[in-house]
C-alpha positions in Angstrom: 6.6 6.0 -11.0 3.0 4.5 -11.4 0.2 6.9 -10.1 -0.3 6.9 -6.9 -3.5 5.9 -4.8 -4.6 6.2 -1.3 -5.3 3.4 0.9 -9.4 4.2 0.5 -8.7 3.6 -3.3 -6.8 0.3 -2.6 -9.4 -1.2 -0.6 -12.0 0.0 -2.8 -10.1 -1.5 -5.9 -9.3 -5.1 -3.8 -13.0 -5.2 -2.9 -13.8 -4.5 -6.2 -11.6 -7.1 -7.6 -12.4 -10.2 -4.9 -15.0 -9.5 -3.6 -14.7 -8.5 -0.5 -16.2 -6.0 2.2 -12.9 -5.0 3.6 -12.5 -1.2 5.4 -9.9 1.1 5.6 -9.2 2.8 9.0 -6.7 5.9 9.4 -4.2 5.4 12.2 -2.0 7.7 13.8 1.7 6.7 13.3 2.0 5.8 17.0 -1.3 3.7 17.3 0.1 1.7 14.2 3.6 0.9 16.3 1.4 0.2 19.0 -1.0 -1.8 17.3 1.7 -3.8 15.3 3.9 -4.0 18.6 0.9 -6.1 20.3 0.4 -8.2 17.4 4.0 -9.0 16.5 6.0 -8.2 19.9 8.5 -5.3 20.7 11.3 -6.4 18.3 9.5 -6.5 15.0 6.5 -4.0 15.3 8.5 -0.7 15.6 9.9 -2.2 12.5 7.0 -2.5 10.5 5.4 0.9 12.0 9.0 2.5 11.2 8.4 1.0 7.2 5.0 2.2 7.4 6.1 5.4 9.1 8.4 6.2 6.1 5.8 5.1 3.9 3.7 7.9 4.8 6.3 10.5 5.0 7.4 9.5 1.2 10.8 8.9 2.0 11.3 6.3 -0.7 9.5 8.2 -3.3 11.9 7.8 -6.5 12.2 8.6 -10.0 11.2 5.4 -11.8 12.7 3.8 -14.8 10.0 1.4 -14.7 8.7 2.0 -18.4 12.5 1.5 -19.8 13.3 -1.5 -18.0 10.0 -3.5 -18.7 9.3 -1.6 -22.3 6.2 -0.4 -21.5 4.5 2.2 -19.4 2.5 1.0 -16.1 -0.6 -0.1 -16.4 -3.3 1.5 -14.8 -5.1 0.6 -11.0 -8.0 -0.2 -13.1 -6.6 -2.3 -15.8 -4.6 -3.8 -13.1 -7.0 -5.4 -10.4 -9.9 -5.8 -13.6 -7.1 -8.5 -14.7 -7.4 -10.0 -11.3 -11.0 -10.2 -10.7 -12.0 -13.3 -11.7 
């Protein structure tokens, strides 16, 4: 598995990278459900909160075999979003 980064970092890299102003702002789990429920309606948002939800709790956290599949190690954030700023 790469290294993981918090959402602050992501925004911080994507701003970096596109230059953007965007902002991250912590939500409970239940005010993301809601919030996603009002945007996207009461099938799909617990859906996406419930992704989200796991998300957070690390439930799909797995070993990797990244770095034998592709031959090479992950790259890091850095090197990553410097290749995309442009």
């Amino acid at each position: 598995m790469g290294t993981p980064i918090s959402q602050t970092e992501l925004t911080d890299y994507l701003n970096g990278a596109f230059g953007t102003s965007l902002t991250y702002r912590e939500m409970s789990p239940e005010e993301y459900v809601a919030d996603r429920t009002a945007e996207l309606g009461d099938f799909i948002g617990p859906i996406i909160g419930g992704i989200y939800e796991g998300i957070r709790r690390g439930i799909y956290d797995a070993p990797s075999d990244f770095a034998a599949a592709a031959g090479r190690p992950h790259q890091s954030w850095a090197d990553y979003f410097g290749s995309l700023a442009g």
